[in-house]
C-alpha positions as a Markdown table, in Angstrom:
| # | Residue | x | y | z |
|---|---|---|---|---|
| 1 | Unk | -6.3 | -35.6 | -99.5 |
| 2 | Unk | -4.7 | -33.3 | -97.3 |
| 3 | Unk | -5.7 | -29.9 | -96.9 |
| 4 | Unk | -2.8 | -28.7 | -98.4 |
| 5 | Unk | -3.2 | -30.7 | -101.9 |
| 6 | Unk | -3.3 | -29.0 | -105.3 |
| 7 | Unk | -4.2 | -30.5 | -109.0 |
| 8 | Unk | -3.0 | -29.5 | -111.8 |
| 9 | Unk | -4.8 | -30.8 | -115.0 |
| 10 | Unk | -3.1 | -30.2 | -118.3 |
| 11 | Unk | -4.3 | -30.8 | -121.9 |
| 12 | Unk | -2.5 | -30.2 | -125.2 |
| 13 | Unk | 1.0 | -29.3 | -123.0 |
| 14 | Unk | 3.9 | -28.8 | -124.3 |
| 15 | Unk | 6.5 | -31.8 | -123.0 |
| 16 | Unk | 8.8 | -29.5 | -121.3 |
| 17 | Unk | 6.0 | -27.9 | -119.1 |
| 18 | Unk | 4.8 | -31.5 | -118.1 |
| 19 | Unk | 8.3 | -32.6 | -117.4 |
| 20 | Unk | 8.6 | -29.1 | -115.1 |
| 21 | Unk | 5.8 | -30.1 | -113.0 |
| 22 | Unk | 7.3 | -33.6 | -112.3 |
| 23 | Unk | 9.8 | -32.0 | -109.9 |
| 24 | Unk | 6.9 | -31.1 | -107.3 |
| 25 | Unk | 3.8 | -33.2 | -108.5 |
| 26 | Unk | 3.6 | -36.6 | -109.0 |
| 27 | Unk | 1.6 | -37.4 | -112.6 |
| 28 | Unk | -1.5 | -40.0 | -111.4 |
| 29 | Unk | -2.8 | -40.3 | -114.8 |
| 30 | Unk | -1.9 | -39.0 | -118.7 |
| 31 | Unk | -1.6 | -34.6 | -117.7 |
| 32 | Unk | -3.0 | -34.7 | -114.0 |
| 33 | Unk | -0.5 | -34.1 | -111.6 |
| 34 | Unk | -0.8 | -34.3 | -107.5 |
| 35 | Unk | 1.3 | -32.8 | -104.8 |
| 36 | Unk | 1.6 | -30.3 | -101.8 |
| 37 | Unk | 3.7 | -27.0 | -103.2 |
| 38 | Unk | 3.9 | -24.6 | -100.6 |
| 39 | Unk | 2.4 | -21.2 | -101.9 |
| 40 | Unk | 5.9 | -19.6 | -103.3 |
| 41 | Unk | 6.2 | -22.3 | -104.9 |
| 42 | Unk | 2.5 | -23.1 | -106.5 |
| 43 | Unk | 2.5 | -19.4 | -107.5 |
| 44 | Unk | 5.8 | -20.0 | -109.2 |
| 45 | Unk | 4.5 | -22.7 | -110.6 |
| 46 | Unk | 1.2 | -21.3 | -111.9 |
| 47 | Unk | 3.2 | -17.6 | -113.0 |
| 48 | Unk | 5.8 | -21.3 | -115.7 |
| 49 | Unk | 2.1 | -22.3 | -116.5 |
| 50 | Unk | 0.0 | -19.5 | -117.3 |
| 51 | Unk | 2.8 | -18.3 | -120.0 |
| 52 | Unk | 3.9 | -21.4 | -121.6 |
| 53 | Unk | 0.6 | -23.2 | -121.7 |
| 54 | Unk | 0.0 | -21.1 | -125.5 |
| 55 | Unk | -2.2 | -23.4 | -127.3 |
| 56 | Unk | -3.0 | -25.5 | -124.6 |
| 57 | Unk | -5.2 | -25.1 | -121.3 |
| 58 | Unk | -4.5 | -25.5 | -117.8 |
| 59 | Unk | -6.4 | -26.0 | -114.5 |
| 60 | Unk | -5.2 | -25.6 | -111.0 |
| 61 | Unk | -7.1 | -26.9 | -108.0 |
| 62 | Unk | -5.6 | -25.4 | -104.8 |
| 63 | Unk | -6.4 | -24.7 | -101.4 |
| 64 | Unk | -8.4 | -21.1 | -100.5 |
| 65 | Unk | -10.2 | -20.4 | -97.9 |
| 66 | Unk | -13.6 | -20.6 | -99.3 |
| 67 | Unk | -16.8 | -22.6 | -98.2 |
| 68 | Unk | -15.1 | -25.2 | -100.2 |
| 69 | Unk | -12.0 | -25.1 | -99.1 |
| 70 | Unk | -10.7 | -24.5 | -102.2 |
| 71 | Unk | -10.5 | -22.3 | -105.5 |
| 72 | Unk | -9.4 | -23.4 | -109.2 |
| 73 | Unk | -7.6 | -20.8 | -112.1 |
| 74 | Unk | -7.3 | -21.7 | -115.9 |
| 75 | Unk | -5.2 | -20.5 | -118.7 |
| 76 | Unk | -5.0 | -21.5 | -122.1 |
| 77 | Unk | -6.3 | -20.8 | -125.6 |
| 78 | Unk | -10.0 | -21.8 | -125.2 |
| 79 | Unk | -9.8 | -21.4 | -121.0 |
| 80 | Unk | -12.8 | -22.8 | -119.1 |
| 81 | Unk | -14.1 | -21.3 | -116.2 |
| 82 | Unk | -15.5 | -22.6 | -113.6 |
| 83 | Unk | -19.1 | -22.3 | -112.3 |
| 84 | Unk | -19.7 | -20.0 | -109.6 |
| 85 | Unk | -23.6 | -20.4 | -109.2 |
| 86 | Unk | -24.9 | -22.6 | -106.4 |
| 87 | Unk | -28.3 | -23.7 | -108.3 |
């Protein structure tokens, strides 16, 4: 992957938010979605997500600078956040 990949992992979408993330990610398997947005555009992307998600949940994977070289954000009903502890 290149450093400039994000992943977006949808469940319980609704069709029309899927179908407006095939014009800048390419769907690898049933809601995960792969591509290289620059950042106007991913925060466009995650501003379409975060509001029409309702019911649903969302994840974004994209780059940061962090030790990891990346950070992830969620929306959605029941949201899951991701573990910040090293242990």
């Amino acid at each position: 992957m290149s450093a400039g990949t994000t992943v977006v992992v949808l469940i319980a979408a609704p069709p029309g938010l899927r179908g407006h993330l095939t014009r800048w990610f390419v769907e690898v398997a049933a809601g995960v979605y792969v591509g290289n947005p620059n950042p106007r555009i991913r925060e466009r992307l995650w501003n379409v997500l975060a509001e029409r998600i309702h019911d649903g949940q969302a994840v974004v994977i994209e780059p940061a600078a962090t030790e990891q070289g990346w950070s992830a954000r969620t929306a959605g009903r029941d949201r899951w956040a991701p573990s910040t502890s090293t242990a």
